[in-house]
C-alpha positions as CSV (number, residue, x, y, z in Angstrom):
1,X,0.0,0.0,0.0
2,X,3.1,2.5,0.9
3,X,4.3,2.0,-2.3
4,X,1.3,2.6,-4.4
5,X,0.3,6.1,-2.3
6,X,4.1,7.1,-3.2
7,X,3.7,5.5,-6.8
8,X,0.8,8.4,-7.1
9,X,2.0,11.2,-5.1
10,X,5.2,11.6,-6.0
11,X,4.2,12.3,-10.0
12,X,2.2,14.8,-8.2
13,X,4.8,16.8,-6.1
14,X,6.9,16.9,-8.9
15,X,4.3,18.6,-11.1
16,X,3.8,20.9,-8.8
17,X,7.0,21.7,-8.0
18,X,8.2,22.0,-12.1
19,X,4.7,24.2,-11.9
20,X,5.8,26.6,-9.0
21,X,9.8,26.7,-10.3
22,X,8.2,27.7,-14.1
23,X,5.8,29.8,-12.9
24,X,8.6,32.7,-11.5
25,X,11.1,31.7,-14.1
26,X,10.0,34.9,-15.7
27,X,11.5,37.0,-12.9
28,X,15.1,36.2,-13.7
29,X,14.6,36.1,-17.1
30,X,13.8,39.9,-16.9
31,X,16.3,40.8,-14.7
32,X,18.9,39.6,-17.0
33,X,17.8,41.2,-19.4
34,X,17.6,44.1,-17.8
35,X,21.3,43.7,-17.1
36,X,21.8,43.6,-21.0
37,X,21.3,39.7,-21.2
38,X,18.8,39.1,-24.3
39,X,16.6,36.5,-24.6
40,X,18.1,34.2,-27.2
41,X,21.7,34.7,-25.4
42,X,19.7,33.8,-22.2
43,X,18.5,31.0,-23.5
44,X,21.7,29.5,-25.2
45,X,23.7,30.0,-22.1
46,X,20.9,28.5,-19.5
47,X,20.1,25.7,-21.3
48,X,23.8,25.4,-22.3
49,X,24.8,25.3,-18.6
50,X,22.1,22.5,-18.0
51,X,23.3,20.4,-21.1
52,X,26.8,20.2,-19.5
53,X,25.5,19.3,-16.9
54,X,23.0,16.2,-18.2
55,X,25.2,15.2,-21.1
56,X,27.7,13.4,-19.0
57,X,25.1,12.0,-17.1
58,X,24.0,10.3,-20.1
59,X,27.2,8.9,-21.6
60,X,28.5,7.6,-17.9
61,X,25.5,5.7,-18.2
62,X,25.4,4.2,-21.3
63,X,21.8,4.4,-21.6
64,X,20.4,2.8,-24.8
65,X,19.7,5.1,-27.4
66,X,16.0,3.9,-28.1
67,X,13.2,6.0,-30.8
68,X,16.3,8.0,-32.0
69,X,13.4,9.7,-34.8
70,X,11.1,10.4,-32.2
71,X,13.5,11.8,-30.1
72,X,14.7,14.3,-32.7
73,X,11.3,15.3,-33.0
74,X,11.1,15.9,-29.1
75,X,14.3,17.8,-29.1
76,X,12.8,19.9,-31.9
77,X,9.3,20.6,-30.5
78,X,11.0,21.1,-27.0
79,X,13.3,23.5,-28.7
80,X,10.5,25.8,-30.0
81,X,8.5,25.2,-26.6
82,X,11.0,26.8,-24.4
83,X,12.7,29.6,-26.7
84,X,8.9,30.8,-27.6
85,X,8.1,30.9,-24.1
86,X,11.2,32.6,-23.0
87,X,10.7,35.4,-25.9
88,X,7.1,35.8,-24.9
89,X,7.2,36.7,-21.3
90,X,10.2,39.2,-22.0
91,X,8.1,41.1,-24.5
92,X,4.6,40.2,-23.4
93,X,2.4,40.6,-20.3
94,X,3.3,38.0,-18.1
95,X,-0.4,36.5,-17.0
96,X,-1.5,37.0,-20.5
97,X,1.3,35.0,-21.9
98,X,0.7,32.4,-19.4
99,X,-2.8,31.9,-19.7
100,X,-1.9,31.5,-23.7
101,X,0.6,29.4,-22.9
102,X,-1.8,27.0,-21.2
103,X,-4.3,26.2,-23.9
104,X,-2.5,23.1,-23.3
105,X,-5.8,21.3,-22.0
106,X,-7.3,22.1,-25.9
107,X,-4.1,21.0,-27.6
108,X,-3.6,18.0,-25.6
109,X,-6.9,16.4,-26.1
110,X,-6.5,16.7,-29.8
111,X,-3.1,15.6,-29.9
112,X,-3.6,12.7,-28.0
113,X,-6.5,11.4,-29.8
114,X,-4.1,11.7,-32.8
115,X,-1.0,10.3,-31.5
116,X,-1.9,8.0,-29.0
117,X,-5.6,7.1,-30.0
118,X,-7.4,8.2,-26.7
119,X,-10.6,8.1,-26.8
120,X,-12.8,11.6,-27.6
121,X,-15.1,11.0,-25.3
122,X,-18.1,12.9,-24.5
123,X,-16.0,14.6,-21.1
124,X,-13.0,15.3,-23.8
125,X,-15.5,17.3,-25.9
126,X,-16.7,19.6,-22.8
127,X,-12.9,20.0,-22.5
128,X,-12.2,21.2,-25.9
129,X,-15.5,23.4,-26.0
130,X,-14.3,25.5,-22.6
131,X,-10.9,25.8,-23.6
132,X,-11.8,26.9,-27.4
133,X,-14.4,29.4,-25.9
134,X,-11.4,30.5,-23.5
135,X,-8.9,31.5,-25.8
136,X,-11.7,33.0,-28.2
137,X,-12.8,35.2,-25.0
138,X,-8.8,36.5,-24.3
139,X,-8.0,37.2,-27.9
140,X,-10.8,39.2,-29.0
141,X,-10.0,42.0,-30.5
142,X,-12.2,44.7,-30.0
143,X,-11.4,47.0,-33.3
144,X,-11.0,44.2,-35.5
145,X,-14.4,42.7,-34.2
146,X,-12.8,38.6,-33.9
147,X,-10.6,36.7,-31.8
148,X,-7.2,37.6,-33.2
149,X,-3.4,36.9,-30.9
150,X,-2.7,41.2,-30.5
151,X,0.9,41.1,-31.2
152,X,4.1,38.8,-31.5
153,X,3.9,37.9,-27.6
154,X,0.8,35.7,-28.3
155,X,1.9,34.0,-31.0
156,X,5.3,33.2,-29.5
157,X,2.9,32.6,-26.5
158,X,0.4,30.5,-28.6
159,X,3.1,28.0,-30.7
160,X,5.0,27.8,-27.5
161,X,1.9,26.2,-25.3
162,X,1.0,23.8,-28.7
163,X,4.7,22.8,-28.8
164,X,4.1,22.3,-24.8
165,X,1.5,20.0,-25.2
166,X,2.9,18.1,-28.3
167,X,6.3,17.8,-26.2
168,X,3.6,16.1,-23.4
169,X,2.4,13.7,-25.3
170,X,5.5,12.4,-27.3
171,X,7.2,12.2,-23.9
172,X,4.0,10.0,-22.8
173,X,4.4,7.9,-26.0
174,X,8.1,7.1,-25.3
175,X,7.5,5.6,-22.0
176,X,10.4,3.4,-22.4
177,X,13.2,6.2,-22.6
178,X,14.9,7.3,-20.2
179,X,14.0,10.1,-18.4
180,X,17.8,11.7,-18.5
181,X,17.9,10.8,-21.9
182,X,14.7,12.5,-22.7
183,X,15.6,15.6,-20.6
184,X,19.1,15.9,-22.8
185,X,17.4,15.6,-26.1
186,X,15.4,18.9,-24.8
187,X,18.4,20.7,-23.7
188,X,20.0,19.9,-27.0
189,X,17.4,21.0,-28.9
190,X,17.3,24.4,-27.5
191,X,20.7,25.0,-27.7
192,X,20.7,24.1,-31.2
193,X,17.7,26.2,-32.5
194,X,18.6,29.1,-30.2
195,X,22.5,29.4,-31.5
196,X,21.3,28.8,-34.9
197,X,19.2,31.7,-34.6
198,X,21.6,34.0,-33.1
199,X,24.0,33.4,-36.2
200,X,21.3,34.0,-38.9
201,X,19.9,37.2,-37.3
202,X,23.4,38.0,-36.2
203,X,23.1,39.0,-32.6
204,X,27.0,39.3,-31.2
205,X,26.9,38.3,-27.6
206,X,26.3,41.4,-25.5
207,X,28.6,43.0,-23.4
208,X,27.4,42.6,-19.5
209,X,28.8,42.0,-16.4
210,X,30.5,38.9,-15.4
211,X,28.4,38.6,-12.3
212,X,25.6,38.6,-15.5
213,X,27.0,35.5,-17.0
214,X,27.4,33.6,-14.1
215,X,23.7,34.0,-13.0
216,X,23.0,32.8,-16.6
217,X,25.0,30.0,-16.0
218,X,23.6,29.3,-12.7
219,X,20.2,29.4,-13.8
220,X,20.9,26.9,-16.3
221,X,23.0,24.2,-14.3
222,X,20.6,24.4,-11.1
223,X,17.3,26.1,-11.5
224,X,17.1,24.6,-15.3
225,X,17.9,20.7,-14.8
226,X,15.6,20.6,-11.3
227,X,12.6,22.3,-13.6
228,X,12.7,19.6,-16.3
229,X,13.5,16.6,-14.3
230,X,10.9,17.5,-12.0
231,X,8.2,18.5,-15.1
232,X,9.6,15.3,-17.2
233,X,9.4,12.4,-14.2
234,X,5.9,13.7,-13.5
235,X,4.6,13.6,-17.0
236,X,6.3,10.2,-17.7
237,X,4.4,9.0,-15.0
238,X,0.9,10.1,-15.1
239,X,-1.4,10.4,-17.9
240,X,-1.6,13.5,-20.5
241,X,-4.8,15.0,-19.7
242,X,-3.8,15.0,-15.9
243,X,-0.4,16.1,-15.9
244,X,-1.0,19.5,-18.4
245,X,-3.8,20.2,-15.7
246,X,-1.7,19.8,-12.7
247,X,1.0,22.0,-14.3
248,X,-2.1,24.8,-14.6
249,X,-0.8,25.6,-11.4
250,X,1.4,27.3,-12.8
251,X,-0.9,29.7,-13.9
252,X,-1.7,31.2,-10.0
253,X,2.0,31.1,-9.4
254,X,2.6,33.3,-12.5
255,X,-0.7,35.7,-11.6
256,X,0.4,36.1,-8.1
257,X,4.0,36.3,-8.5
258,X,2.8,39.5,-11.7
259,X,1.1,41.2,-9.1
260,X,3.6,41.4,-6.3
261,X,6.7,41.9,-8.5
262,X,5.3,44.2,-11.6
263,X,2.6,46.4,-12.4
264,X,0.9,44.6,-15.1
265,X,-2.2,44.7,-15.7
266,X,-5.0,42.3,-16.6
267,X,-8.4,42.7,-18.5
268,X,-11.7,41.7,-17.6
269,X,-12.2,39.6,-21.5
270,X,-8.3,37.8,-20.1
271,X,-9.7,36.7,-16.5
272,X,-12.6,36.0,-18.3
273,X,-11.1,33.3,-20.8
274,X,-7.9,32.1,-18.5
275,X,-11.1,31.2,-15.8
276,X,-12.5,29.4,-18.7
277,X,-9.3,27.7,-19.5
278,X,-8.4,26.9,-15.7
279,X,-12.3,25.4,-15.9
280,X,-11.5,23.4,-18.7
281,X,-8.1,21.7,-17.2
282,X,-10.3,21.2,-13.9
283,X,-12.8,19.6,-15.6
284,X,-10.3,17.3,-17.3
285,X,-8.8,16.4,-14.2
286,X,-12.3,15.8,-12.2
287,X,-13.0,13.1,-15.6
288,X,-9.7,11.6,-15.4
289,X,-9.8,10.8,-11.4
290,X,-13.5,9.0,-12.3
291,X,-11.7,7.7,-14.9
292,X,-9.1,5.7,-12.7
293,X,-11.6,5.1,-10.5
């Protein structure tokens, strides 16, 4: 009995934790780049500093290189998840990009029904339909008269929570990888896309502080490997629908930690939706406990 209350709680703590850690990542993120740090260096040198870190990890171990195609495709989507993210919530309003963000609920329940054949049950359909009216609710655009993303922080915010839940569920379907191995292939991905990027658009590494680097550095080889072993066990572990819901947490750490820390402001039509959105990942949560059950 022990066994099987940890076998179920500790998928849980970990989500919450990756949930918590993710939802103030933004803070740093904008104080390095405050301190002349810009996002795509950010990003190459964080999750640079957290592939040194995992990469050894991986060839002490010899672990067996299994799905080699879909773990290209991981690294890839992974890639895009993260660097859009990062972009977004250094240009964009950090609730509003978060609530975006997690429209994971809608995009999980359609890519799981097309990758791993779940079911589109009737419970799946009242998901979809209160996610869908959600995000129709926070992007309306008033002077265009339809729901419309209002700038390139929603559609960095937008791609970024698709590539979140697509990420979920190919990390579901390889259940056999490792999860070190998995967590790499991220970290590898990111630094790939990100230093790619910064060569075609030619961004020369800016000058900062030493003290700037390091923090980058740190940020990558602690706070960076905790928040995507913690996220990558507890999705490994529990089903789809349930782990993007739990990770909605996020969301209240995100709000609250907005409100203390900057003077952002939300609109009516954005609590509006994100409640919608929240309702939605609740709703898929309540199903999936009968489910089990």
């Amino acid at each position: 009995m022990p066994s099987k209350q940890s076998h179920i709680i500790l998928p849980v703590l970990a989500l919450l934790l990756g949930a918590t850690l993710w939802g103030v990542f933004w803070y740093p993120l904008r104080l390095l780049e405050q301190n002349g740090l810009v996002g795509l260096w950010a990003t190459l040198l964080i999750y640079g500093a957290a592939l040194v870190v995992g990469l050894p990890v991986v060839l002490r171990r010899r672990y067996p290189l299994v799905r080699p195609g879909l773990l290209l495709v991981l690294a890839l989507v992974s890639a895009w998840c993260n660097i859009a993210f990062i972009l977004a919530i250094l240009e964009g309003n950090v609730v509003r990009v978060t609530l975006l963000f997690f429209l994971s609920p809608l995009w999980t329940v359609i890519l799981s029904k097309l990758l791993l054949d779940e079911p589109l049950t009737r419970s799946a359909r009242i998901t979809l339909l209160l996610a869908l009216v959600g995000a129709l609710v926070m992007l309306w655009d008033t002077e265009m008269g339809v729901p419309w993303p209002q700038g390139q922080a929603d559609w960095l915010a937008l791609s970024s929570g698709f590539a979140f839940a697509l990420s979920n569920v190919l990390i579901r379907k390889m259940h056999d990888v490792e999860i070190w191995v998995k967590t790499v292939s991220t970290w590898c991905g990111a630094v790939t896309l990100s230093g790619i990027w910064i060569l075609v658009a030619g961004i020369s590494l800016p000058a900062v502080e030493p003290e700037v680097m390091v923090a980058a550095l740190s940020l990558g080889a602690v706070g960076m490997v905790v928040m995507t072993l913690v996220v990558l066990y507890g999705v490994t572990h529990m089903p789809a629908h349930r782990s993007a819901v739990i990770l909605l947490f996020e969301l209240v750490v995100g709000a609250v930690s907005a409100q203390l820390l900057t003077d952002e402001h939300v609109m009516v039509n954005e609590w509006v939706g994100g409640l919608l959105i929240v309702l939605a990942g609740w709703y898929a949560a309540r199903h999936q406990v009968k489910g089990s059950g």
